[in-house]
C-alpha positions as semicolon CSV with decimal commas, in nm:
position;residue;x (nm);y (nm);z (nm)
1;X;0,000;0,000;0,000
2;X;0,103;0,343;-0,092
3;X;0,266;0,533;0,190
4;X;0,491;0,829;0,094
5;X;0,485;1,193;0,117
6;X;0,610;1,405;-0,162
7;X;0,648;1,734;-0,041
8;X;0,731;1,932;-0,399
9;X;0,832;2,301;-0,310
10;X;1,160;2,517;-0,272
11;X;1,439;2,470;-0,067
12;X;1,351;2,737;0,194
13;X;0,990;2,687;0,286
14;X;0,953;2,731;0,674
15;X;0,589;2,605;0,625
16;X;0,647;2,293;0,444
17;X;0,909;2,197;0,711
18;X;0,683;2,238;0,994
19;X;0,475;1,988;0,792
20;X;0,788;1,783;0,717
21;X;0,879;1,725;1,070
22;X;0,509;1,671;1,186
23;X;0,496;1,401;0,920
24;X;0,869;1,276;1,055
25;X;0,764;1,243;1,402
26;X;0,460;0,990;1,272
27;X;0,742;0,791;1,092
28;X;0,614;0,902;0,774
29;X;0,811;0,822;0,462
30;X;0,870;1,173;0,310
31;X;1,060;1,252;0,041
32;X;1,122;1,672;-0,048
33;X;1,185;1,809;-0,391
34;X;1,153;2,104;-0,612
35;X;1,124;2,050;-0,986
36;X;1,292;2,331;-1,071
37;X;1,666;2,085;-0,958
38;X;1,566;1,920;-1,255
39;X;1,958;1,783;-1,405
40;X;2,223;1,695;-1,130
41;X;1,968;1,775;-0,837
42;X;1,687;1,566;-0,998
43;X;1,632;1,295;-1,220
44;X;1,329;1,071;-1,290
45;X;1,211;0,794;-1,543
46;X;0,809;0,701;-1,588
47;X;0,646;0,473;-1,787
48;X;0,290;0,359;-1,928
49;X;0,132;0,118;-2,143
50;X;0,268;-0,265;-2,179
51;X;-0,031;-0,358;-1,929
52;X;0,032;-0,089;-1,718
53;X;-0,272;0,234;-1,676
54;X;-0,063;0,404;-1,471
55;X;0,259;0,594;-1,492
56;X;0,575;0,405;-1,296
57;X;0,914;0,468;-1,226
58;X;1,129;0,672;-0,981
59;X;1,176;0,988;-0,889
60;X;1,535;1,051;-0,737
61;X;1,691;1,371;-0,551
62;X;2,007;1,403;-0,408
63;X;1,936;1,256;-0,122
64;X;1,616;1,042;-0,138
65;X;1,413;0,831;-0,398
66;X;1,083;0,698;-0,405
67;X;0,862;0,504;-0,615
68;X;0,590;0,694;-0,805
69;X;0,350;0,410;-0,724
70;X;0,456;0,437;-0,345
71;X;0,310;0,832;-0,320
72;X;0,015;0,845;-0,128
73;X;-0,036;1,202;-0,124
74;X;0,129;1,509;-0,273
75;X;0,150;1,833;-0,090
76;X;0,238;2,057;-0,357
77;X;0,326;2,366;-0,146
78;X;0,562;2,656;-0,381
79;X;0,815;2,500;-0,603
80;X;1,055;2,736;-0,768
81;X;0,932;2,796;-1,164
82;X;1,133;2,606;-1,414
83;X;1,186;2,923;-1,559
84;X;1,473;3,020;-1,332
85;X;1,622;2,658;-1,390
86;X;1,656;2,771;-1,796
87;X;1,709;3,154;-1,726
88;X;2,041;3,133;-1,848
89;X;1,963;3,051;-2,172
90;X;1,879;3,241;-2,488
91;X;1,484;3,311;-2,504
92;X;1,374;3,063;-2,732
93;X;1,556;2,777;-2,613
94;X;1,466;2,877;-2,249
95;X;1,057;2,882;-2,286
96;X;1,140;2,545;-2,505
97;X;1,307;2,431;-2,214
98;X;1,024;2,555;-1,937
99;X;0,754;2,418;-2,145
100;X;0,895;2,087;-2,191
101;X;0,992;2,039;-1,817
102;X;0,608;2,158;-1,744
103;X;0,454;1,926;-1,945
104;X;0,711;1,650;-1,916
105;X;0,794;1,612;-1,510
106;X;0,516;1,803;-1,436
107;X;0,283;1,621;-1,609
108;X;0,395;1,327;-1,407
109;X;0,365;1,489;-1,098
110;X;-0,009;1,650;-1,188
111;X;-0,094;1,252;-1,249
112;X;0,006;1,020;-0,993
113;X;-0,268;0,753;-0,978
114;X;-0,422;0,719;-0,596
115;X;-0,226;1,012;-0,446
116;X;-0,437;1,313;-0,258
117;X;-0,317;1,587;-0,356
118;X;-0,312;1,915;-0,093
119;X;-0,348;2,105;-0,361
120;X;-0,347;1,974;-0,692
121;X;-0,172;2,254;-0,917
122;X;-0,439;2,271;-1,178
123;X;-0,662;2,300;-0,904
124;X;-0,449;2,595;-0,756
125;X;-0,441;2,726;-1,120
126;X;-0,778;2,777;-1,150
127;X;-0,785;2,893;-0,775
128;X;-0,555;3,201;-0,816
129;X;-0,784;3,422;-1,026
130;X;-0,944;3,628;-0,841
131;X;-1,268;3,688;-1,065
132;X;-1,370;3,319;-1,041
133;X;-1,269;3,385;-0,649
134;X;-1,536;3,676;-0,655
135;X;-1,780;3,561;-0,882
136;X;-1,814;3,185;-0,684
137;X;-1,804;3,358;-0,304
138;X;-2,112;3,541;-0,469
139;X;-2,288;3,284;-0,656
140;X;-2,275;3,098;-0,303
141;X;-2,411;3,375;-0,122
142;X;-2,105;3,523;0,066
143;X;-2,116;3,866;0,125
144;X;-1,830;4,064;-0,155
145;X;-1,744;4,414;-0,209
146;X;-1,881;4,587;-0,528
147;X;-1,610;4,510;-0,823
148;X;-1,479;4,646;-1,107
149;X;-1,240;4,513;-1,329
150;X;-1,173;4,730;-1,630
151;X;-0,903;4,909;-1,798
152;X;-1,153;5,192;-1,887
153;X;-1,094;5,502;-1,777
154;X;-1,500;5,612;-1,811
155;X;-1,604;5,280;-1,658
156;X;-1,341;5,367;-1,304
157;X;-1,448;5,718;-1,256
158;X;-1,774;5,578;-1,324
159;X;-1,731;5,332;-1,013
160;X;-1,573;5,584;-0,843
161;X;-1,818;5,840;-0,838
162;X;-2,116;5,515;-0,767
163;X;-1,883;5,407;-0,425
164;X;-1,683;5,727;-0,334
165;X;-1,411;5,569;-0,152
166;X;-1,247;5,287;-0,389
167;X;-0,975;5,096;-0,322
168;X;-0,737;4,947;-0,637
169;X;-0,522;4,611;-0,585
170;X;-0,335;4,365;-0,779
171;X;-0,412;4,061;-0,943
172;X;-0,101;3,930;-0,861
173;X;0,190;4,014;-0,664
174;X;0,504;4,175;-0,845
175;X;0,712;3,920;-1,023
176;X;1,132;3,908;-0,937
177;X;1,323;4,181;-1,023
178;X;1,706;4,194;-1,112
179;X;1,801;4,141;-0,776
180;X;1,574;3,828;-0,744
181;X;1,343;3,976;-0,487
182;X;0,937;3,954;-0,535
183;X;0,807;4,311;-0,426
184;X;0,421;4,363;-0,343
185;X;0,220;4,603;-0,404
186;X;-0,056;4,646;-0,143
187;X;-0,464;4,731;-0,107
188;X;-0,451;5,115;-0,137
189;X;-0,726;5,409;-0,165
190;X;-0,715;5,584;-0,521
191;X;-0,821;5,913;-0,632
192;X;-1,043;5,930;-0,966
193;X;-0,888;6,290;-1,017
194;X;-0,555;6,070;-1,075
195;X;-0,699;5,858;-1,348
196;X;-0,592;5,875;-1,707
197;X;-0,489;5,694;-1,975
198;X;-0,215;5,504;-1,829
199;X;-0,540;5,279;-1,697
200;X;-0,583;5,170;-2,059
201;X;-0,241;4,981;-2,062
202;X;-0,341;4,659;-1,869
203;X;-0,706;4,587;-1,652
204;X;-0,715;4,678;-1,267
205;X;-0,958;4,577;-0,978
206;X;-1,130;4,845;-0,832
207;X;-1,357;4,792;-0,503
208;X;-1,563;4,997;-0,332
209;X;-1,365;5,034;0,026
210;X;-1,570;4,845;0,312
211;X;-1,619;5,025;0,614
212;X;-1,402;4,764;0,810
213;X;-1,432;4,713;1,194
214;X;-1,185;4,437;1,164
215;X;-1,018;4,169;0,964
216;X;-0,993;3,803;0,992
217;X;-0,766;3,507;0,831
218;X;-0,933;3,237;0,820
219;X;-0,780;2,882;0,732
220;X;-0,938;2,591;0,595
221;X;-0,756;2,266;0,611
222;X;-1,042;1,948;0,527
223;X;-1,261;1,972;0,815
224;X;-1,112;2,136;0,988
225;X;-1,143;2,549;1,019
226;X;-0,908;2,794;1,186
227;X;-0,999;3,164;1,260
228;X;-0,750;3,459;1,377
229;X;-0,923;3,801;1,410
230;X;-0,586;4,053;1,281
231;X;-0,543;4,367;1,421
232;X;-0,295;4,615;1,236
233;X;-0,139;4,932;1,418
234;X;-0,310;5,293;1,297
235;X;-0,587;5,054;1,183
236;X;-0,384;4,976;0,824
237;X;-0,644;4,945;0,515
238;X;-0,430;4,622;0,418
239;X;-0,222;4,488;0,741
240;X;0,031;4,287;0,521
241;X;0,128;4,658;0,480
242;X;0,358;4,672;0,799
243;X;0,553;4,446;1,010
244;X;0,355;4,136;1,118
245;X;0,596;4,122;1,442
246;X;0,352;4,403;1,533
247;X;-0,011;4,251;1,429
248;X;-0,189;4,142;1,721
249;X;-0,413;3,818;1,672
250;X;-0,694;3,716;1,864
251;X;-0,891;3,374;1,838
252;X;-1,207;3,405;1,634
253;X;-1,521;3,255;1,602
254;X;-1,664;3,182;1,251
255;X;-2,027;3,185;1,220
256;X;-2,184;2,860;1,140
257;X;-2,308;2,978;0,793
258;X;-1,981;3,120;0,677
259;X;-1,814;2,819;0,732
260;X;-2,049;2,599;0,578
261;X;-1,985;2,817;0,255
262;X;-1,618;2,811;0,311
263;X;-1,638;2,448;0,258
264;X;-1,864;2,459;-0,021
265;X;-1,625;2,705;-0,175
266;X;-1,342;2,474;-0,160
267;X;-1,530;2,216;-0,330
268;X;-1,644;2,439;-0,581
269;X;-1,258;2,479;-0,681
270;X;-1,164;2,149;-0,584
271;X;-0,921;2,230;-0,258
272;X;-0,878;2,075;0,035
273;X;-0,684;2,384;0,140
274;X;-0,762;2,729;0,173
275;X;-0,626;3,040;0,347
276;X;-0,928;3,291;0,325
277;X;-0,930;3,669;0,410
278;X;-1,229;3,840;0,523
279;X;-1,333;4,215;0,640
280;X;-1,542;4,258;0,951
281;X;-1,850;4,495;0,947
282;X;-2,026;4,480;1,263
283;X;-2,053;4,183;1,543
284;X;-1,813;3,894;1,466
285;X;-2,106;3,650;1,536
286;X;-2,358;3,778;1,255
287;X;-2,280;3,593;0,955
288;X;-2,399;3,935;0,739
289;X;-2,081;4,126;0,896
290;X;-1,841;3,860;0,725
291;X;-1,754;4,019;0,386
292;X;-1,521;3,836;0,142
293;X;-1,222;3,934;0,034
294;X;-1,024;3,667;-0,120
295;X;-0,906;3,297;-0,119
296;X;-0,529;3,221;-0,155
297;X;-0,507;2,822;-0,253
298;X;-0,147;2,798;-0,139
299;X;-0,134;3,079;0,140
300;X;0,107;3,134;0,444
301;X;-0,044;2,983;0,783
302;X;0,303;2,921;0,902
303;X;0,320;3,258;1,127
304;X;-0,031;3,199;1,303
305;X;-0,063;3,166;1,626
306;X;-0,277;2,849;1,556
307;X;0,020;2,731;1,314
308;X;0,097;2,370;1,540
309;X;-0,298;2,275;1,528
310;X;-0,290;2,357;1,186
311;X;0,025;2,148;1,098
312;X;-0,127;1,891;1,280
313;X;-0,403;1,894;1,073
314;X;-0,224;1,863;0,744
315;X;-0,039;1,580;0,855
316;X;-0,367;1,404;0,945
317;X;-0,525;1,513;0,583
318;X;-0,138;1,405;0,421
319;X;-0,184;1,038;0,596
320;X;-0,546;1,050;0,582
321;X;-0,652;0,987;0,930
322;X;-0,903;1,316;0,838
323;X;-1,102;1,300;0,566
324;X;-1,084;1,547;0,276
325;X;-1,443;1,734;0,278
């Protein structure tokens, strides 16, 4: 029977090693790898067909191996991108190289037969777009700020002027620059005065600013749900802003409806995982005062104060002593 781990993410992940060593202390086979080592740091061979429906072979780091058979679950945490493995090359040979390693080993890994996957990466994929985010927390009946995603300059001072106080944000956070450091670029109130036609170049998200008494993180793991009410210095319009050594976190209740759409959220998307972010209204125990903000499929938990229940409970969903939802 099928009993290892395959962690796949990058070398320093202080998240997947709490996981690691929770899964070590069970006597867990584990074996750790990032995709990106692909050459001296990582070599595999998988086969199909000849009788066999299912791919086979091995999967060998530097310092472990395991059988693709023998994976019983995958927790597919943040590998590094294959495109910093062929950065060295000339363009076209490098996004020849990328895309073959993506579809080659990571077709493999997308496709091992029997393995639970914490997330799947299609399923993360899917996951990270924020209008499908939106649109489903609606279509469920989760409370969302009013939208607008546009690269119109009429349609934003058009919002603008509907909402008064609108906030803009990323899609995504900013890529590497030269120096190989991801910036970010935070929630933050805009003025429509400041609108022009350097809105036209790519879309933004606009949302009308909710009168906030409060935010909460709330993490999903199976089952099992973990709440931290966040509380910023000066009241922050996005607390990530500042230095989380200074956030104060208290334990939080969700409401049972909220949480019953949380997990009907995650299988809407097909997660078992799922750090969500909400914005407080009112009471923390009306349901109505919970309004959505987003959903991050492979978020951070590892600085929580509930961080060792939570661990636990991904080595439980990893081994599966608790069933996936």
């Amino acid at each position: 029977m099928a009993s290892t781990v395959l962690v796949l993410t990058a070398l320093e992940d202080v998240t997947a090693d709490l996981v690691i060593s929770a899964l070590n202390e069970r006597e867990v086979p584990v074996v750790r790898a990032d995709p990106a080592d692909l050459g001296a740091g990582l070599s595999f061979g998988a086969r199909i067909g000849s009788g066999a429906s299912a791919w086979g072979g091995r999967l060998v780091t530097a310092s472990r191996e395991v059988e693709l058979g023998e994976v019983a679950a995958v927790y597919y945490r943040r590998p590094t991108p294959f495109a910093a493995r062929y950065g060295h090359l000339p363009a076209q040979q490098r996004d020849f190289a990328v895309a073959e390693a993506r579809h080659g080993l990571g077709g493999i890994l997308h496709a091992l037969a029997g393995a639970r996957y914490v997330n799947h990466p299609l399923a993360v994929m899917r996951a990270e777009f924020k209008p499908a985010q939106l649109q489903l927390a609606a279509q469920l009946g989760l409370t969302i700020p009013p939208t607008l995603v546009t690269n119109d300059v009429e349609e934003a001072e058009k919002f603008a002027a509907e909402h008064g106080h609108v906030i803009y944000k990323p899609f995504r956070g900013l890529p590497a620059g030269e120096d190989g450091h991801a910036g970010a670029i935070w929630a933050q109130r805009v003025d429509a005065d400041t609108f022009d036609d350097s809105l036209t170049v790519m879309p933004h998200l606009f949302q009308a600013e909710v009168p906030k008494t409060g935010d909460v993180r709330v993490t999903v793991v199976g089952r099992l749900v973990f709440a931290s009410r966040i509380e910023a210095p000066g009241g922050a319009l996005d607390w990530r802003r500042g230095d989380w050594n200074d956030l104060v976190h208290t334990p939080a209740d969700v409401p049972g409806p909220v949480k019953a759409l949380l997990h009907r959220y995650l299988a809407g998307l097909d997660l078992v995982f799922g750090c969500f972010d909400f914005a407080l209204t009112g009471a923390a125990d009306e349901a109505a005062n919970w309004v959505f903000i987003e959903c991050n499929p492979n978020g951070q938990w590892g600085w929580l104060p509930d961080a060792p229940a939570i661990t636990t409970a991904f080595a439980d969903i990893l081994t599966r002593k608790e069933a996936a939802p």
